[in-house]
N, C-alpha and C positions, 0 to 999 in steps of 0.2 A: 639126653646128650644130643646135642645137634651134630650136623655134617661135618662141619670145622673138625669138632673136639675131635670127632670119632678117627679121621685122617690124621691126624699130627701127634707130636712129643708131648707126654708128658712137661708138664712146667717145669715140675723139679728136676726133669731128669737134662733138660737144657740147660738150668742154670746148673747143675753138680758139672757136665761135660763143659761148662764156658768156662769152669773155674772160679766159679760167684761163691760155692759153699757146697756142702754136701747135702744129699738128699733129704737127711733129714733136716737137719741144720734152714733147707730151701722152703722146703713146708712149714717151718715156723715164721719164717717172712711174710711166705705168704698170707698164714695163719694171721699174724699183725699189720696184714694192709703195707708191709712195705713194697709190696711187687705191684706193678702194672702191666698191664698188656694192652697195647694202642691205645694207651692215654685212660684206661677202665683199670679198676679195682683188679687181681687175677681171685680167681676159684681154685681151690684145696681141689686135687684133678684135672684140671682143665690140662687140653692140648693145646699147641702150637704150632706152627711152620715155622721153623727158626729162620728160612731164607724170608719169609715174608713177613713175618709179625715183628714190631716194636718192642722190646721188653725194656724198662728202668726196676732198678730196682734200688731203692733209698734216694730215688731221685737222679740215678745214675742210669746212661743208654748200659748195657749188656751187649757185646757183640757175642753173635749168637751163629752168626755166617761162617762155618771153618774154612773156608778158603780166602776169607778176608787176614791179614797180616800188618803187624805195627814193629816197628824195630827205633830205636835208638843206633845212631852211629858216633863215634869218634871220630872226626875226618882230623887226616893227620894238614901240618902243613905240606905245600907244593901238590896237593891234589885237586883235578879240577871237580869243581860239582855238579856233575853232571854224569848219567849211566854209560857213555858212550862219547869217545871226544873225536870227533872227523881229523884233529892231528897228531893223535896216537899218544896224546900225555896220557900218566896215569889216572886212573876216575874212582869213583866210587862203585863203579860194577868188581873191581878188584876184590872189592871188602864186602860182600852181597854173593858171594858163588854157593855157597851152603843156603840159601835160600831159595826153597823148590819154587815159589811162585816168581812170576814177573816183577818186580816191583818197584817204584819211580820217587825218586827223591822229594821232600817237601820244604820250596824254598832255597835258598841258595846261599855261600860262604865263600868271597872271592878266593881266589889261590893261596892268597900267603895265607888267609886266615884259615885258626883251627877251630873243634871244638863239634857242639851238640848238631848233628841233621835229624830228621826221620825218614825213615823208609816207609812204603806202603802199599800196598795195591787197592786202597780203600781213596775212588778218584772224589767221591761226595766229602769225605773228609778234609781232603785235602784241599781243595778248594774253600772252603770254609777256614782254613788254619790261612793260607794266605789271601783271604779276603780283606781288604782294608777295613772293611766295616766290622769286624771282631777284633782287629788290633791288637792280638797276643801280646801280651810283654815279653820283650827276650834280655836276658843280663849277658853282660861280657865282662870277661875280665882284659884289661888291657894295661900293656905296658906302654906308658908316655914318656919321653923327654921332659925335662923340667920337675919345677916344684908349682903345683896349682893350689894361685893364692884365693881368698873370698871373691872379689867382684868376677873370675873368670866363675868360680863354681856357681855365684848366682845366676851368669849371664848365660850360663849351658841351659839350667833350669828353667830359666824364663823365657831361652829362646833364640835361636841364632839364623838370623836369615839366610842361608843358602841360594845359590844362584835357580831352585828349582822351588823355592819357598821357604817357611822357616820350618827350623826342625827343634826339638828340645828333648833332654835327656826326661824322666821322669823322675828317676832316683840315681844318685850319688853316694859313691861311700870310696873310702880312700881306705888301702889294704895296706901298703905300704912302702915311703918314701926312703930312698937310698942313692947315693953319687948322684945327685944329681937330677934321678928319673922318679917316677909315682907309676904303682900297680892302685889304679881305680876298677870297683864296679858299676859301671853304668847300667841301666835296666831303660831300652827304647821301646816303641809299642808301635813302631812302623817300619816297614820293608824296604825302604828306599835303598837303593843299590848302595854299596859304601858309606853306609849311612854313620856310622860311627867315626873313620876311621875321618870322614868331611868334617864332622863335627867341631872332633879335635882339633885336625888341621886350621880350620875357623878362627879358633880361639888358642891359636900358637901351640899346640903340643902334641907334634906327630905321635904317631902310635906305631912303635918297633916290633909290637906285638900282640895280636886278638885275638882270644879265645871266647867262643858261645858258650855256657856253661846251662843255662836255662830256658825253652821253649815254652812258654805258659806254664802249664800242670808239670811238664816235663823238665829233670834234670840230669846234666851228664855225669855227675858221682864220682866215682871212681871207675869212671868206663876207660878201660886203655888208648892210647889213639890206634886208629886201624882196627878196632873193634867194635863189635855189635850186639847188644844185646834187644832180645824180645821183651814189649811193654807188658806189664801185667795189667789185668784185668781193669783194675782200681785206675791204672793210670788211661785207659784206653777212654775209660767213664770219664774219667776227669776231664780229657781233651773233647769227647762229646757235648761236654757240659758247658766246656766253654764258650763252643761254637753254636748253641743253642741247637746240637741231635737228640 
């Protein structure tokens, strides 16, 4: 056993405390080559630095840091998004006070709009989530004005110049038309400020109302507005995975 092993965690007993599986359950991973450790095969015993070593396991990063933290929020509408507002509007630090660590929001939902944020104090993730070069997809559901016929739904898809360049929906799906208005899901893969909301307007059909429902890996479920819940494990890999950690 070398110096490494001899100072550090058990493997298994970091991935049972991550929440990956039980101890035994973790040795049978291992056992089959699904564990890695800094990109190497793991050994049946081997130790770890959980602050310092890489673990995947089936391909997925493992956070293994316990002071690192991932939340889902509901941001209601009329809050700003932001921890801290210099004009005294409500923020999202309201809905974050049961959370011992510092933690900074990923990303941004104008005012009126509701819907999925994340919380974190994981800053390397974070940046990688709003990187243009990884491009998340995010879905919204929104409520339009009108009835949207073919050439508008094609002309979203293929492309709509905007005064900062062209933008396009990815996917379209229509939930459902009534008096008048349309509840569509759109799915964008770029950050642009009010990017949905230009869109529409572009192509005649304000949006009275915007919900994020999906962050990449991440969905907002049946999360209440003004509430939060903590990512599981699975989903934490996920968002790793997409960002290439």
């Amino acid at each position: 056993m070398n110096n490494a092993d001899a100072e550090g965690i058990r493997l298994q007993k970091v991935l049972s405390q991550a929440g990956i599986a039980s101890r035994r359950a973790a040795e049978e991973l291992i056992s089959r080559g699904k564990v890695k450790v800094n990109g190497e095969p793991a050994r049946l015993g081997q130790r770890v630095d959980p602050a310092k070593d890489t673990i995947h396991v089936s391909g997925k990063r493992v956070v293994t840091d316990v002071d690192k933290v991932y939340y889902a929020i509901n941001k209601p509408r009329g809050i700003v998004s932001t921890m801290d507002d210099d004009e005294g509007r409500p923020s999202l630090a309201e809905f974050a006070k049961g959370i011992d660590q510092r933690v900074f929001h990923v990303g941004r939902l104008d005012t009126d709009s509701e819907g999925l944020l994340l919380l974190t104090n994981d800053g390397e993730l974070a940046n990688r989530i709003m990187h243009p070069s990884h491009g998340l997809p995010k879905v919204y559901r929104a409520q339009v004005n009108g009835i949207m016929d073919r050439p508008t739904w094609n002309r979203l898809l293929k492309g709509v110049e905007l005064e900062d360049g062209l933008a396009k929906a990815d996917k379209l799906k229509i939930i459902d038309e009534h008096a008048g208005q349309s509840l569509i899901e759109i799915t964008v893969h770029e950050g642009r400020k009010h990017i949905v909301r230009r869109l529409m307007d572009e192509v005649g059909h304000h949006v009275s109302r915007l919900v994020r429902t999906e962050i990449g890996p991440i969905q907002l479920r049946n999360l209440k507005p003004g509430t939060l819940r903590r990512l599981t494990p699975n989903e934490v890999g996920e968002l790793f995975r997409e960002v290439g950690l």
